[in-house]
Each structure stands twice: as structure tokens, then as C-alpha cells.
N, C-alpha and C positions, 0 to 999 in steps of 0.2 A: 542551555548555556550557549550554545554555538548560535545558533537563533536571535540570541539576545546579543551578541557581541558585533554580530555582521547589521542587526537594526544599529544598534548606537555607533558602531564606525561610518555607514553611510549616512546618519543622522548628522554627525558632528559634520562631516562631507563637504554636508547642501549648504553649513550655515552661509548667510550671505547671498545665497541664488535663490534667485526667484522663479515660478512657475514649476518647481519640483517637486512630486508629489509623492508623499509614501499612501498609502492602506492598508487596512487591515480590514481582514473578512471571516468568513465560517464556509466549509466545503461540507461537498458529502457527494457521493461515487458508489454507484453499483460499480462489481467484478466480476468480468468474464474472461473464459480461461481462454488462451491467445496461444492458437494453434500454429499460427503464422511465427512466430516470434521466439516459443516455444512451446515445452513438447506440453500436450494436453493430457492423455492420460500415459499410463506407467502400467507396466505387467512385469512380475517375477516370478519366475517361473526353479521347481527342483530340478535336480541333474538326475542321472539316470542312478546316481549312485545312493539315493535313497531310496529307502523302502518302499513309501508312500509319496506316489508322484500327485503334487499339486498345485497349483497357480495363485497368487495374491495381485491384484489390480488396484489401482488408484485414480480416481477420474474428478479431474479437477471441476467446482462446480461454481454460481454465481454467490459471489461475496458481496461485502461494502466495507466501505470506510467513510472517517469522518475526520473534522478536527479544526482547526486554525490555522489561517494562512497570513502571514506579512507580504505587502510590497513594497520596497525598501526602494524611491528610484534615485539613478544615477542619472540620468537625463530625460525629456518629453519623451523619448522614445524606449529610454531602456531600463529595467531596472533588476533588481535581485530579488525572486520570492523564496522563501521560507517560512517555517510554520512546524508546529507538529500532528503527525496523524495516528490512527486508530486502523486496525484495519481485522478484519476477521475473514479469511479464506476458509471456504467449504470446500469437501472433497466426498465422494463419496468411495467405499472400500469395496470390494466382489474376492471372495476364495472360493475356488473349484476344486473338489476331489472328485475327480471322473473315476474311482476306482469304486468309489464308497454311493456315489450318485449323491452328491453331496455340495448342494451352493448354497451359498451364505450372503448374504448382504448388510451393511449396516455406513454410517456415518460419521466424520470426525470434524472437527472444524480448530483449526491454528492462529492463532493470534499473535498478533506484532505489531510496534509503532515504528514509524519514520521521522526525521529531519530531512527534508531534500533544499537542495540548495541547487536553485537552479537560475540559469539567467533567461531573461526576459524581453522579448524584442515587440514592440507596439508598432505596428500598421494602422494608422488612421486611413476609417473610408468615409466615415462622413464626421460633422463638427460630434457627435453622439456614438458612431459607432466605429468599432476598433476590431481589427482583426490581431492577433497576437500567437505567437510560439514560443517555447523555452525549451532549453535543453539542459542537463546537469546531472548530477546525480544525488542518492539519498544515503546518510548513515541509519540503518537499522536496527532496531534491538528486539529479540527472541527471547520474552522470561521464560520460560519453562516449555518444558516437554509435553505432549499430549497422549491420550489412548483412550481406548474403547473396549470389550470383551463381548463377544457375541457366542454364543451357545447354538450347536444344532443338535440334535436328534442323538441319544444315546449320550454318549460319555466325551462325545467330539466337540471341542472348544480352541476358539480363534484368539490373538493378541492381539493388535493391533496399537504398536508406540512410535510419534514421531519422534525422535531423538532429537534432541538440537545441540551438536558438535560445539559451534563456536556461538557466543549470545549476541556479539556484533558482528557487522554485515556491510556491503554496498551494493546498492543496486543503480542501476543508469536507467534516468526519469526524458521520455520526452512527451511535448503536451503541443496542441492546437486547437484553437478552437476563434469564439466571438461574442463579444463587449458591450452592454448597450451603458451607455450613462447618463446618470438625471443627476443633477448636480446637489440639488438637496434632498435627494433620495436615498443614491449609492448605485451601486455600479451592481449589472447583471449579467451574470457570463456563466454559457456553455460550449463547452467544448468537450475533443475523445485525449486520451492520455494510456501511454502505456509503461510499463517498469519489467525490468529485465534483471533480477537478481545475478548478480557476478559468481556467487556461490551458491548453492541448492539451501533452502530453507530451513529444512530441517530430511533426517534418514528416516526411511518407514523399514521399522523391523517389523516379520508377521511372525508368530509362534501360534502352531499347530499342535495342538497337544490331545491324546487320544490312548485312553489305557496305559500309561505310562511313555508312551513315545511322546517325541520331542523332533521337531524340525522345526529349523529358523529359515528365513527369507530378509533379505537386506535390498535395499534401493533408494538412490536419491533420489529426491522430490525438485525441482526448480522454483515452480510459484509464477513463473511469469504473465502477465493480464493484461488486457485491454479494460476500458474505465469508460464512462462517459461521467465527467467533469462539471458540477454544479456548484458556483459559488456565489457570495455576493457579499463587497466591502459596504462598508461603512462610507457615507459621507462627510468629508472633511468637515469639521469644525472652525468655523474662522472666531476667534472672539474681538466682539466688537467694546469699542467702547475702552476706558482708561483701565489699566491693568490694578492700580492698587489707588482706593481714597484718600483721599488727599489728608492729612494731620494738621492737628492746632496750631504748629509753627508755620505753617502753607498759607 
């Protein structure tokens, strides 16, 4: 809806101006976890005041995403993109019970879409190629929760639930990258892009459960990635020729 509102506002905009161009295209992005930007993996660890001292880890791993993008422009050089995405982040999980000699390992992957709305600045370097940047950010949405149960040896069993607090979100989107254009082809661009959620993702609770015992583990998650960015629009359509045939009385 938001997507749809800011194309037909800048739509309605251009009427009148010549050489302004919208597009639209299809992406898709590998994810990698962005140690630089935030934090990569996650360790929680018990207090001394449980029984059974143990550790739970979370180690962010390579995701993707996908989806549909708009360029909505406002002038040769600038314009508004939006679109919506797809995105599935992997993580992989590790529990330590150094008491019990007891490691575990196993897998979870979390899924979420975006709207980003971000603006758009075009650098021409040749009649064909374009350098470009945007910056802006994305509304979020987290349907559901995630989890996994892993078993070790004996009667010793792991939990492992993202929780997701709040189902909508912001995150701040910036991108770079470069444009090749053929004019009845469509337009080819890569570039790196990174997102920095303002709120954590989702909470990793771990439960440890073992002959009737019970201990929990809490931690927030971030999510923040680095991307390398591959898309490619559509070429503009011009239609030639009379728009409607001409009738009997003509």
C-alpha cells in the first residue's frame, strides 16, 4: 500500500515533464552477517546461581532475499525506489554443558519482508553507465515466531524459540553500487547494500531441559547484513502509433 501510493504520487508529479523516468525490476541478494555494522554472533551464558552451568550461541550465517523493486523518478538524476522483499536469514545455534561434556549443535532460519523506501541519487559516467547511491529506510514485518528441538545423549533436550516482541519494525537501508543501460534491453546493476535493524529481530530464548530440570536463556538477536545487490528493470515501453481507432463518424 505505501509502495503503491508514493508510485502514483510521483506518477501524477512528472505529468507534463519530459525525459523522467520511472522503472521497475526484480532483485535478489545474498546475506552476510556484517560484523562491522553489527554484532555477528551472540553468546548467553547461566549465572553462578544455577545448578547447571551452560552456554547457548547464535552465529549469524549467509541468507537471501528477493522481490520487486520500483523507481519512481523525480528528476534525470534523482528518484525514489521502493518495492517489496522476501528475505530468509540463517543462523546457526551451539549449547555447551561443560559439566555433562555435552555440545550440541543444530540450525534455524527466520523470515521477514520489507518495504524500503529509500532515495536515490544517479551519477552518470558514461551515455550507458551510471554510478548511483540511496539512503532511507525500510518498514518491516515479522509473521511468526521460529524454533527447532535438538536431542543429545540420555534424557538431555535443547529449545531453541525466536520470539518476535513487536510484528512491525524499522530498519535504515544504505546501498551502492553500478548501472549498465541498453535502452531496449533494460538496465543491469550491481551493487553492495547494507541494513541495520533499529530493533533486534526477534529474542532467542534457549530451554534446557534434563530429568526434570529446567533452565532458561534470553538474548536479543539484531540481524544486521551486508548484501551484494543484483537487479535488473524492465525497459521502458514507448507506444507508437494512434492510441484508439478511429469510428464510423471519423
Amino acid at each position: 500500500m505505501i509502495s503503491f501510493l508514493i508510485i502514483t504520487f510521483v506518477s501524477l508529479s512528472q505529468l507534463g515533464r519530459k525525459n523522467i523516468q520511472s522503472f521497475f525490476g526484480i532483485q535478489i541478494k545474498p546475506i552476510f552477517p556484517a560484523k562491522y555494522i553489527g554484532q555477528k554472533n551472540y553468546t548467553f551464558s547461566t549465572n553462578n546461581s544455577d545448578s547447571i552451568q551452560y552456554s547457548s550461541s547464535i552465529n549469524q550465517k549467509t541468507g537471501y532475499s528477493f522481490g520487486g523493486t520500483v523507481r519512481a523518478g523525480i528528476s534525470k538524476l534523482i528518484a525514489i525506489e521502493t518495492g517489496i522483499n522476501f528475505y530468509q536469514r540463517n543462523f546457526n545455534l551451539n549449547v555447551d554443558v561443560p559439566d555433562s561434556n555435552i555440545f550440541v549443535q543444530n540450525d534455524i532460519s527466520f523470515i521477514n519482508y520489507d518495504i524500503p523506501i529509500n532515495a536515490l541519487f544517479y551519477i552518470p559516467l558514461s551515455e550507458k553507465i551510471y554510478m548511483n547511491a540511496s539512503l532511507g529506510a525500510s518498514l518491516t514485518m515479522k509473521p511468526t515466531r521460529v524454533g527447532v528441538t535438538t536431542k543429545s545423549t540420555g534424557s538431555n533436550e535443547f529449545y531453541h524459540t525466536g520470539i518476535v516482541n513487536n510484528k512491525f519494525g524499522i530498519a535504515l537501508n544504505g546501498n551502492m553500487g553500478f548501472e549498465y543501460r541498453i535502452k531496449k534491453i533494460g538496465i543491469f546493476y550491481l551493487g553492495g547494500s547494507a541494513q541495520v535493524p533499529i530493533d533486534p529481530i526477534f529474542n532467542l530464548q534457549t530451554l534446557y531441559k534434563h530429568e526434570g530440570y529446567k533452565s532458561y536463556l534470553y538474548g536479543d538477536v539484531n540481524g544486521s547484513y551486508f548484501a551484494i545487490d543484483i537487479k535488473y528493470f524492465f525497459p521502458i515501453i514507448n507506444n507508437k502509433g494512434k492510441q484508439f481507432l478511429e469510428g464510423p463518424i471519423e
